[in-house]
C-alpha positions in Angstrom: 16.8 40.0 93.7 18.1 37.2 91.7 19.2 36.9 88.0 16.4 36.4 85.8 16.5 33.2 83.8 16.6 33.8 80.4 13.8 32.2 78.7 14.1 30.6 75.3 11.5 30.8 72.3 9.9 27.3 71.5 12.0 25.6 68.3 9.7 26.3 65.0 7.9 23.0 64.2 9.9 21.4 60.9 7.6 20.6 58.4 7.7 17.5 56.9 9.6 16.5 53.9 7.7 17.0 50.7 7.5 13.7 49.1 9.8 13.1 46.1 8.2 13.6 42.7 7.4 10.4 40.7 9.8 10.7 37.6 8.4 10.2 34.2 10.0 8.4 31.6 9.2 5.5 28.8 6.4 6.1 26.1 4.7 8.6 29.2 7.2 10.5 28.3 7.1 11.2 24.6 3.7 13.4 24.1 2.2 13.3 20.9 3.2 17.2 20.4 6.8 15.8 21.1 6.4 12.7 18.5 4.9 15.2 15.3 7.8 18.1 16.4 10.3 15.0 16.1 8.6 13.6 12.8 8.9 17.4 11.4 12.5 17.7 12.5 13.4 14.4 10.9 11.5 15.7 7.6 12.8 18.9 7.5 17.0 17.2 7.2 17.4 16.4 3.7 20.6 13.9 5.2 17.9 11.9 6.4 17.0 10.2 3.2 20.4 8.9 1.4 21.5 10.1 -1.7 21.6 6.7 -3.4 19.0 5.4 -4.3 19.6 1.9 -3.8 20.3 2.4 -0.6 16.6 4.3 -0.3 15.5 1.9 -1.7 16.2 -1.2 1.0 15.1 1.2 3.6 11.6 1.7 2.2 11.4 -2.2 1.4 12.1 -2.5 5.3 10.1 0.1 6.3 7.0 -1.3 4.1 8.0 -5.1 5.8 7.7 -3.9 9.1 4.4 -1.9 8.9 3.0 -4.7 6.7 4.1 -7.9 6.7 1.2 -9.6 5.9 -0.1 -7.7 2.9 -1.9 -9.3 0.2 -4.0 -8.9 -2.7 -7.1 -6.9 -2.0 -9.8 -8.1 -4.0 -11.4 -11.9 -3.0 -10.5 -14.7 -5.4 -10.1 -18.2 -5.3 -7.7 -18.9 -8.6 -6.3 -17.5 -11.5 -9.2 -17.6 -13.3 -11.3 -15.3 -10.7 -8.3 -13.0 -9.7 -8.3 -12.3 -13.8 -11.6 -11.2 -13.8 -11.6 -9.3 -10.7 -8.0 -7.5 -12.1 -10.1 -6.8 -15.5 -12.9 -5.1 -13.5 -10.5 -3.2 -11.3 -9.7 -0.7 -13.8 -11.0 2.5 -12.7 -12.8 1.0 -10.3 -12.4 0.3 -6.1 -11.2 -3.3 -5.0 -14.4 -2.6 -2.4 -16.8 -2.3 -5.5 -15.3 -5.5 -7.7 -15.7 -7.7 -4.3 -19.0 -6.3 -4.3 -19.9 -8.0 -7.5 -17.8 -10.3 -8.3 -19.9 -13.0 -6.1 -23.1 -12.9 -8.1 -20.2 -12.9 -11.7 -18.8 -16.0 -9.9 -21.9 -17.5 -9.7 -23.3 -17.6 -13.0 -19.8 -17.4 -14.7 -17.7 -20.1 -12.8 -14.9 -20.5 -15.7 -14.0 -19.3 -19.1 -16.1 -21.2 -20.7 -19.6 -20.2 -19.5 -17.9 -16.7 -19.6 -17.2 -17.1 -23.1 -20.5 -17.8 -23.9 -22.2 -15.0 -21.8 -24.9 -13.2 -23.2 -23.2 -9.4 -23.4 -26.2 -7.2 -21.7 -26.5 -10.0 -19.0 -22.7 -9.3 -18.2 -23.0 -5.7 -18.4 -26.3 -5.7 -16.0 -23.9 -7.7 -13.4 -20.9 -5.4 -14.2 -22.8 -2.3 -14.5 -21.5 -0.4 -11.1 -17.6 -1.1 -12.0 -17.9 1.3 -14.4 -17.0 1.1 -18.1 -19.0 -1.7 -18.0 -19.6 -2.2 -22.2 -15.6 -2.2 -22.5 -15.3 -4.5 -19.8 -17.6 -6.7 -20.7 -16.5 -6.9 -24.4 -12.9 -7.7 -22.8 -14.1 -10.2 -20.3 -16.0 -12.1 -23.0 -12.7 -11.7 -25.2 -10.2 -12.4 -23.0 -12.4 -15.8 -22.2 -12.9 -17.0 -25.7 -8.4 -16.3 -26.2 -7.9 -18.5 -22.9 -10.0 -21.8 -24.5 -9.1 -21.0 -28.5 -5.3 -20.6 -27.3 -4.6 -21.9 -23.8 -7.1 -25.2 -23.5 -8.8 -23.5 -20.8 -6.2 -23.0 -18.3 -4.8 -19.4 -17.9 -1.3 -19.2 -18.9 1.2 -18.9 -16.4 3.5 -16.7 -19.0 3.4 -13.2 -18.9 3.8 -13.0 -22.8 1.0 -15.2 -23.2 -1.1 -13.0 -20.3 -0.9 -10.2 -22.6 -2.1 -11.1 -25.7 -5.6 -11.9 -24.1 -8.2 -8.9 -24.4 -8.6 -7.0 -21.8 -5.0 -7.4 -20.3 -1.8 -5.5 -19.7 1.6 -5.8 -17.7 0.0 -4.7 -14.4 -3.4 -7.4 -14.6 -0.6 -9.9 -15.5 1.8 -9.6 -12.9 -0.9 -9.0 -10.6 -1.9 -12.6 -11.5 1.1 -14.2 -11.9 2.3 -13.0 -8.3 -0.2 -13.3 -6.7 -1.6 -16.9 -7.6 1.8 -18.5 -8.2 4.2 -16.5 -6.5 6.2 -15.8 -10.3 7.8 -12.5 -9.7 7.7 -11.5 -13.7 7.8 -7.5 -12.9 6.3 -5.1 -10.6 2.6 -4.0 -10.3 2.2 -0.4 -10.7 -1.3 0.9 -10.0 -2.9 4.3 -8.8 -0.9 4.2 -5.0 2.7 2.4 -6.6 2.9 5.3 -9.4 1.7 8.1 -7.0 4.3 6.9 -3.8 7.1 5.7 -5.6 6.8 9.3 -6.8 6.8 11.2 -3.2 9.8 9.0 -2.2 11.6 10.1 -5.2 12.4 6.3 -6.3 10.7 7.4 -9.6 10.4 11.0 -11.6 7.9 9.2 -14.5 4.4 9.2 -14.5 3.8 6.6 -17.0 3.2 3.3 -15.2 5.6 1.3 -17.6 8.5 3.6 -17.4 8.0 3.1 -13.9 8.2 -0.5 -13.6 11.6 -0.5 -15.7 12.8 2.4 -13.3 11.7 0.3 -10.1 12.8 -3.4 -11.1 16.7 -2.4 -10.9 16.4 -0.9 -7.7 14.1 -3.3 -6.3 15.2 -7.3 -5.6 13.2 -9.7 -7.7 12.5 -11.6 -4.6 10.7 -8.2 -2.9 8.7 -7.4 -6.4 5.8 -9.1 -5.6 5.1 -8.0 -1.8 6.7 -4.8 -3.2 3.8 -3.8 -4.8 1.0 -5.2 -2.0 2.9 -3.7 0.5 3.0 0.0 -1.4 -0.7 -0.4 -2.3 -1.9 -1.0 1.4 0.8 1.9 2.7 -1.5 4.2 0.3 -4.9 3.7 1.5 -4.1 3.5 5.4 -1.4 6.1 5.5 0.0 7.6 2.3 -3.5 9.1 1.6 -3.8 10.9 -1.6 -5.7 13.6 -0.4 -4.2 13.8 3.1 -1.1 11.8 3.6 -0.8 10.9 7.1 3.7 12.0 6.9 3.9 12.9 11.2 3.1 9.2 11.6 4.3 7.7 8.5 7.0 4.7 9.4 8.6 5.5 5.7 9.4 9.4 7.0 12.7 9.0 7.6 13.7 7.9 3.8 10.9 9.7 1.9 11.7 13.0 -0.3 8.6 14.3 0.1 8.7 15.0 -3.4 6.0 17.6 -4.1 4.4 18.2 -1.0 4.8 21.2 1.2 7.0 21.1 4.6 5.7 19.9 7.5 4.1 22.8 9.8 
């Protein structure tokens, strides 16, 4: 017989080639999970905030330009005359309420002099929902009658003068004075500027004025103004007093967190 031929097993079929993964990278990449462990890590480094507090300082005023840059005053106006009123009537109040009413004020009160001349329970009908509205209206009808026995009418563009009207302090009168004609004469410290400036650690006072003396050497007299607009809109969108938004806060990085417990 002759050899056998020596038969050969077929070849395994190759499998194809898995196709290559798609890689991830950009924005895709960064999970929100990743983002708040990255915001607590940052929080959790005191070197992250500097130690001079001038130097805190221009970061936050950066921080606050970036997030904000077109912050204003919150309540509607058209003039000195109506931001004054609307200022006066913000005391203890919401900006949301005063713009609420301040239309149907406007309209029967359009300038000092018919405001002067109000009949008091008329104004405190109108005023009623501000709150304090007997005070108010006693300083609204003062503060009136001191603009036309003292100023001619016109509201004084002094903040000396501001404050010897009824009704009105340093914060009303810088509101007023920046806001209407740009004069930087201090720093407007309200409900959000004392509460902030405090969490940052730019500030250990709680009394408004001490405050603004603390603030205006660290602060540029250019920046006062939008300073203050800046801090007051950072407090009702993100800074929240009763739940501070810190994992997505853009001022994280040079904020002490003075006060509040660590990040979890």
């Amino acid at each position: 017989m002759g050899k056998r031929s020596k038969l050969k097993a077929p070849a395994a079929a190759k499998r194809p080639a898995a196709p290559p993964r798609a890689s991830v990278s950009g924005p895709a990449k960064t999970t929100v999970k990743g983002a708040l462990k990255k915001a607590r890590a940052a929080a959790a480094k005191p070197s992250t905030v500097p130690s001079d507090l001038r130097v805190q300082a221009k970061q936050v005023i950066r921080g606050l330009a970036k997030a904000y840059p077109d912050a204003t005053c919150a309540l509607t106006h058209k003039g000195a005359y109506q931001l004054l009123v609307a200022t006066i009537l913000s005391a203890q109040c919401t900006d949301e309420r005063v713009n609420m009413v301040t239309p149907v004020l406007f309209a029967k009160y359009p300038d000092v002099g018919a405001l002067a001349a109000a009949d008091q329970s008329e104004l405190e009908a109108i005023i009623r929902s501000t709150g304090f509205f007997r005070a108010k209206s006693n300083s609204l009808r003062g503060m009136a009658r001191g603009v036309l026995e003292n100023f001619g009418g016109e509201i004084p563009r002094k903040l000396e003068d501001l404050i010897t009207l009824p009704g009105v302090g340093r914060k009303t009168a810088n509101v007023v004075l920046g806001t209407v004609w740009g004069i930087a004469s201090g720093i407007v410290v309200d409900t959000h500027v004392k509460r902030i400036t405090n969490l940052l650690g730019l500030v250990t006072s709680t009394n408004p004025e001490q405050i603004e003396q603390d603030l205006m050497p660290l602060i540029p007299q250019s920046e006062w103004v939008d300073f203050s607009h800046r801090l007051i809109h950072h407090g009702r969108r993100i800074c929240i007093a009763r739940r501070p938004q810190c994992p997505i806060c853009p001022l994280l990085s040079c904020c002490r967190r003075v006060g509040l417990p660590p990040l979890e």
